[in-house]
MARKOL-811119 format. One line per field, with one value per atom (N, C-alpha, C, O): residue in one letter; x, y negated, z. Coordinates in steps of 0.001 Angstrom, whole numbers, plus 500000, padded with zeros to 6 digits. Each point is the difference from the previous one (the first is absolute). Layout:
BEGIN
rest	c(A;...)
east	c(X;...)
north	c(Y;...)
up	c(Z;...)
# end
This chain:
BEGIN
rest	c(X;X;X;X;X;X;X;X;X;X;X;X;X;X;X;X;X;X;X;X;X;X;X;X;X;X;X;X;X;X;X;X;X;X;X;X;X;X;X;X;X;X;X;X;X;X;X;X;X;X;X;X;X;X;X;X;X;X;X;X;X;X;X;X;X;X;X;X;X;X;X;X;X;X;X;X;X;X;X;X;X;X;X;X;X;X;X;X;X;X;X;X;X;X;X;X;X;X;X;X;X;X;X;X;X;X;X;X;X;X;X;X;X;X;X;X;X;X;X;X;X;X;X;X;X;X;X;X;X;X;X;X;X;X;X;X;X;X;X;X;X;X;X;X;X;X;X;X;X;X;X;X;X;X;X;X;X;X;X;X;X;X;X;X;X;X;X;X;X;X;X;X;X;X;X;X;X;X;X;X;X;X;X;X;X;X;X;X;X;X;X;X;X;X;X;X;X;X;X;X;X;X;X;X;X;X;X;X;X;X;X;X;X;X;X;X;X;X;X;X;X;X;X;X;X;X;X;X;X;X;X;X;X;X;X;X;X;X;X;X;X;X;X;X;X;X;X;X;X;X;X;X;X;X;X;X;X;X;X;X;X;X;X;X;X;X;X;X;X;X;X;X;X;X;X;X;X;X;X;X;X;X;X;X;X;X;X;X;X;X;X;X;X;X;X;X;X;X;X;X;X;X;X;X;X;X;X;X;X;X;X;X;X;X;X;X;X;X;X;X;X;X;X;X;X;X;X;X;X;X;X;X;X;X;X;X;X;X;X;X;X;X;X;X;X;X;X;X;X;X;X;X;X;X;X;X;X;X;X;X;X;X;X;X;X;X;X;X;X;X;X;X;X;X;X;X;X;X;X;X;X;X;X;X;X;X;X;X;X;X;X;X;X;X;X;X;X;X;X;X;X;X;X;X;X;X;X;X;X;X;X;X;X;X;X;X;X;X;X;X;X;X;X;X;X;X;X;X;X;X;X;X;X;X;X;X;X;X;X;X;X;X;X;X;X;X;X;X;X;X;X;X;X;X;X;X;X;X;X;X;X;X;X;X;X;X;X;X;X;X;X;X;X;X;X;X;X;X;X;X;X;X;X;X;X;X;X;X;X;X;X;X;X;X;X;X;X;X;X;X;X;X;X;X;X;X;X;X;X;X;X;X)
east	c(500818;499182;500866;499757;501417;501255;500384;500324;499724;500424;499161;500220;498880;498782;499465;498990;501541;499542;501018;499727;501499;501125;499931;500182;499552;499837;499303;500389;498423;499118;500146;499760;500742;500766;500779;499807;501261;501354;498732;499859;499474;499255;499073;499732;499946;499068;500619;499593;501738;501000;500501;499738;500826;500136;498680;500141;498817;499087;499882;499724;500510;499675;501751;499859;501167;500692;500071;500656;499022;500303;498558;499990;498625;499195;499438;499510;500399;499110;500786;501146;497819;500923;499389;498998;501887;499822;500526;500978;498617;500180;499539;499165;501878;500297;499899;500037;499781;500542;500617;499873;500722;500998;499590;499980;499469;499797;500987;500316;500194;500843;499343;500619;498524;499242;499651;499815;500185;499271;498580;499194;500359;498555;499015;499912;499402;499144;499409;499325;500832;498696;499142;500253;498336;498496;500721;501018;498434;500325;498664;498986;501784;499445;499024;500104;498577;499151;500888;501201;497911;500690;499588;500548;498372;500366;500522;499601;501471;500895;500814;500323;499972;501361;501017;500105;501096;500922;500736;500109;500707;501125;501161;500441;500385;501508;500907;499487;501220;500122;501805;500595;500038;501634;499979;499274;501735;500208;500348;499608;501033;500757;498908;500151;498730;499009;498955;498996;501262;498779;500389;501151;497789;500535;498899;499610;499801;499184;500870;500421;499661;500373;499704;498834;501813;499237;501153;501191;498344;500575;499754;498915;502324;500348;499501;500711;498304;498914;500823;500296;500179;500030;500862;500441;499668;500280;498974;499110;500532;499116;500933;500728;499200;501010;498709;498937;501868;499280;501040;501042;498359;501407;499263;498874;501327;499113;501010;501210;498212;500406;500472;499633;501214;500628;499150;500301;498451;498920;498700;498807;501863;499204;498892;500776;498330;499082;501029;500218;500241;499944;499391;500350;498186;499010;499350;499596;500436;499962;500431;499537;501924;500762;499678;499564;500731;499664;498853;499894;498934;499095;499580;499075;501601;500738;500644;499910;501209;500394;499442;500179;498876;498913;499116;499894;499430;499478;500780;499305;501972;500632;499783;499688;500741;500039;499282;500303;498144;498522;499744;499220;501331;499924;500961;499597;501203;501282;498892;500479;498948;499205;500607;499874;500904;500796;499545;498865;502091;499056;500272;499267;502127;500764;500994;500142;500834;500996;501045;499855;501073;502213;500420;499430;501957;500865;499615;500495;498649;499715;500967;500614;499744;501376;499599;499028;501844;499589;501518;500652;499661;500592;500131;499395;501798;499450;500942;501046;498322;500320;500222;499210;502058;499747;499803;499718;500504;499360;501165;500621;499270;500440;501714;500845;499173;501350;500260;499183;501915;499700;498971;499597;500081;499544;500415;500064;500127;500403;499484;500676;497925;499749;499810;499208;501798;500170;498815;499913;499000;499078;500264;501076;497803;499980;500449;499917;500595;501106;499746;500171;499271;499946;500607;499603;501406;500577;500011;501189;498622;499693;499195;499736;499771;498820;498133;499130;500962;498436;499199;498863;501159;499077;500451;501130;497882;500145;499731;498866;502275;499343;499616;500940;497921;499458;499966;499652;500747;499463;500230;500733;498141;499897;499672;499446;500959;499918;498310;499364;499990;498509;500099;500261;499466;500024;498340;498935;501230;498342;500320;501019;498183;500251;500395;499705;500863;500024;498608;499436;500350;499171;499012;500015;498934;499182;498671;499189)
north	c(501191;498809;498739;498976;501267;498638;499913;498870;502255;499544;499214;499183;501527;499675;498403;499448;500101;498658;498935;498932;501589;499542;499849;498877;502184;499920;498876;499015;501198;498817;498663;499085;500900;498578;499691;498913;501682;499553;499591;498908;502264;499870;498452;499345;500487;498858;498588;499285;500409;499414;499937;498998;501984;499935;499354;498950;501517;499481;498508;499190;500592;498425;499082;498977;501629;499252;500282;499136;501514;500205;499427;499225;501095;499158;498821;499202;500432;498681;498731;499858;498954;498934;498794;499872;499661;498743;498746;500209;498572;498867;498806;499981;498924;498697;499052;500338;497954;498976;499090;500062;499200;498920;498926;499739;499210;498880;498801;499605;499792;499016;498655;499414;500497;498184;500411;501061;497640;499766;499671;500011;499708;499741;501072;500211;500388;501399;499628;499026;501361;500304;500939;500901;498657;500866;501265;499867;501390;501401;499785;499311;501786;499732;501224;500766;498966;501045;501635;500118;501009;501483;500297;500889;498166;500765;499053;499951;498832;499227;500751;501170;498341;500773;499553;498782;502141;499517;500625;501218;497955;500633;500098;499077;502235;499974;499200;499911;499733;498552;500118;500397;499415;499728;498816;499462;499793;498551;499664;498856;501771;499568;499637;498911;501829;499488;499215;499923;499309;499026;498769;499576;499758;498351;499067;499003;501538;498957;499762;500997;498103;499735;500530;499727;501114;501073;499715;499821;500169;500228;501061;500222;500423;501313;499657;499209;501133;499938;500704;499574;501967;501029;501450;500100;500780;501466;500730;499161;501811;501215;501027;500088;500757;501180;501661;500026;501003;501067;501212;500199;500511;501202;500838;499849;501304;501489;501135;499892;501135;501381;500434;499604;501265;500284;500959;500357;500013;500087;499230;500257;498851;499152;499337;500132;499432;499467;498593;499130;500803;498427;498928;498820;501992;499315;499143;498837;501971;499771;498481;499061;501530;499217;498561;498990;501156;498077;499751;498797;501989;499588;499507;499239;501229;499042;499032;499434;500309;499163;499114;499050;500958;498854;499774;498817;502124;499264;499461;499732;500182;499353;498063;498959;501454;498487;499429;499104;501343;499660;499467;499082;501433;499698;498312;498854;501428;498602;498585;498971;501210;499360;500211;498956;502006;499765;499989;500396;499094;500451;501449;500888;498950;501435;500319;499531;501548;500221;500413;500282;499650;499451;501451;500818;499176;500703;501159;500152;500583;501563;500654;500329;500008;501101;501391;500139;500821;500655;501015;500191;500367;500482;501114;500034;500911;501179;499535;499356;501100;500180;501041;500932;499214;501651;499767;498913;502531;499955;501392;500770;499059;501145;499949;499105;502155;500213;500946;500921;499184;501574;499325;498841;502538;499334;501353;501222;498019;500687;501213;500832;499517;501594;500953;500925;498564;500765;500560;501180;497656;500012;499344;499476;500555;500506;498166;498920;501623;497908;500475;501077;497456;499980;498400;498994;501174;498682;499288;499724;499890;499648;498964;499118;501223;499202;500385;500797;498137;500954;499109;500466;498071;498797;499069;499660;500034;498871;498535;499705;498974;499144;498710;499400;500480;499013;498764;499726;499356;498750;499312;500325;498366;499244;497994;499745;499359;498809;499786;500796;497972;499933;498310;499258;500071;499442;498972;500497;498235;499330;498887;499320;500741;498604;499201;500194;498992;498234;498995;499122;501507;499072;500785;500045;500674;501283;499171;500718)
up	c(500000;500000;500000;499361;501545;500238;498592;499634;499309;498873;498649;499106;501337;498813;500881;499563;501297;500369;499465;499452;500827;499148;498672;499532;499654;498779;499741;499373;501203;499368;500160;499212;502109;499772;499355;499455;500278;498802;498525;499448;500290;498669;499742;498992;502564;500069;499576;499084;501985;499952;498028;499334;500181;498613;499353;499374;500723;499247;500160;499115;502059;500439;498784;499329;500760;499432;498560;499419;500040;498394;499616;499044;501662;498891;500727;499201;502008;499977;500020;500427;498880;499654;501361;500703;499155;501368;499337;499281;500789;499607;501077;500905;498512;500847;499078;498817;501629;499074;501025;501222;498157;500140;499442;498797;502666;498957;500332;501123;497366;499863;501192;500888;498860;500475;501486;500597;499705;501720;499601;500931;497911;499828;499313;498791;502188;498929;498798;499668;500106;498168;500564;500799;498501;500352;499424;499320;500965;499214;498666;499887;499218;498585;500594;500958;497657;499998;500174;499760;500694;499742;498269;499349;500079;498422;499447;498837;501525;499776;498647;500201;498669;499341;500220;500147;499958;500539;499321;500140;498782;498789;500515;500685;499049;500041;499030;498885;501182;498801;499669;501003;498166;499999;499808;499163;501785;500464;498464;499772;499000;499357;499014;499446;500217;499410;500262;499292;502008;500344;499656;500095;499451;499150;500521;499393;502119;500658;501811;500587;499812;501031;501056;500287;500687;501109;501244;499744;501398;500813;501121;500537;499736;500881;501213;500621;499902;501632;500979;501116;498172;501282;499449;498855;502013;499859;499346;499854;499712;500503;499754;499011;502040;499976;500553;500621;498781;500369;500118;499377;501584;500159;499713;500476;498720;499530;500274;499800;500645;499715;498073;498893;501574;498568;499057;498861;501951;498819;499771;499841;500208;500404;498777;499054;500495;498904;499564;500843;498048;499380;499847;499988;499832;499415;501562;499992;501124;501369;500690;500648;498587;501115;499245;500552;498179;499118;500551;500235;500164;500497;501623;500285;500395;500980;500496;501089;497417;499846;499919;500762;498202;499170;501271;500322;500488;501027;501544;500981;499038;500949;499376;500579;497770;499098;500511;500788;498837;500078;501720;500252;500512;501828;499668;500199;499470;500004;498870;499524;500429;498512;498925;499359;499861;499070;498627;499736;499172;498727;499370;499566;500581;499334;500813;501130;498158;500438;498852;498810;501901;499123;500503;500722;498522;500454;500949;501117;498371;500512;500061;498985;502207;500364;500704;500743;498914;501301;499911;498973;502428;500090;501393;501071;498282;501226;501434;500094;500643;501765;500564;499855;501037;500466;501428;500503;500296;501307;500290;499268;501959;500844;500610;499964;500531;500708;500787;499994;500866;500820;500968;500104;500690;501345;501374;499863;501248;500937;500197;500606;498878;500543;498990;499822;499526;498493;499173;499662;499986;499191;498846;499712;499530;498821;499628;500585;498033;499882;498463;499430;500082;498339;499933;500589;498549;499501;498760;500160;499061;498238;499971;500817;497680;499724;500696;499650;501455;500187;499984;500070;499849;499496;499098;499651;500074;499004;500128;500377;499289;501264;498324;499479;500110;498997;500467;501149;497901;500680;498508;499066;501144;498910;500599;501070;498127;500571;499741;499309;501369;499930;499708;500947;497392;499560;500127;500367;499281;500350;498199;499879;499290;499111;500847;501179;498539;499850;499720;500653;498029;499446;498833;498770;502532;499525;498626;499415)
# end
């Protein structure tokens, strides 16, 4: 029974880090912006092709498990934007994170890639 309780915790524990995603924002200003509608659109954009004046509000960042949904996590993203008032978002990054190490009672240690940490800037027009 001591083992099959174990088990399931390690399994639980894994499940919790390879798929669920968690997200934060960062906001640039001391002054809030209202949050945008939830069916707000909110485009991923390359800075290099925008030819209207925008300024950078904030963070939105998201950490996922390494099986994690794509489609998920931008969508998290897009609603951290939408909380900050944003219009869009820049420079979509993401990159992996690892975890682990020994530990004193010689359990179980995974070291690598086991999250993924996204983050993108949260842009507002100028002159909408």
């Amino acid at each position: 029974m001591k083992c099959l309780t174990k088990s399931l915790t390690v399994l639980f524990v894994a499940t919790l880090l390879f798929s669920c995603v968690s997200t934060r924002s960062i906001q640039y200003e001391t002054i809030p912006r209202p949050p945008k509608p939830a069916d707000f659109p909110i485009e991923i954009l390359d800075p290099v092709n925008i030819n209207r004046p925008y300024k950078v509000i904030g963070l939105a960042q998201a950490t996922a498990g390494k099986r994690h949904n794509t489609a998920e996590v931008i969508e998290q993203l897009k609603k951290e934007a939408r909380k900050l008032g944003g219009d869009a978002l820049i420079e979509l990054q993401q990159q992996p994170i690892g975890a682990g190490g020994p530990t004193s009672q010689g359990g179980m240690v995974y070291s690598g890639h086991v999250r993924d940490l996204w983050s993108a800037k949260v842009i507002i027009w100028q002159n909408p």
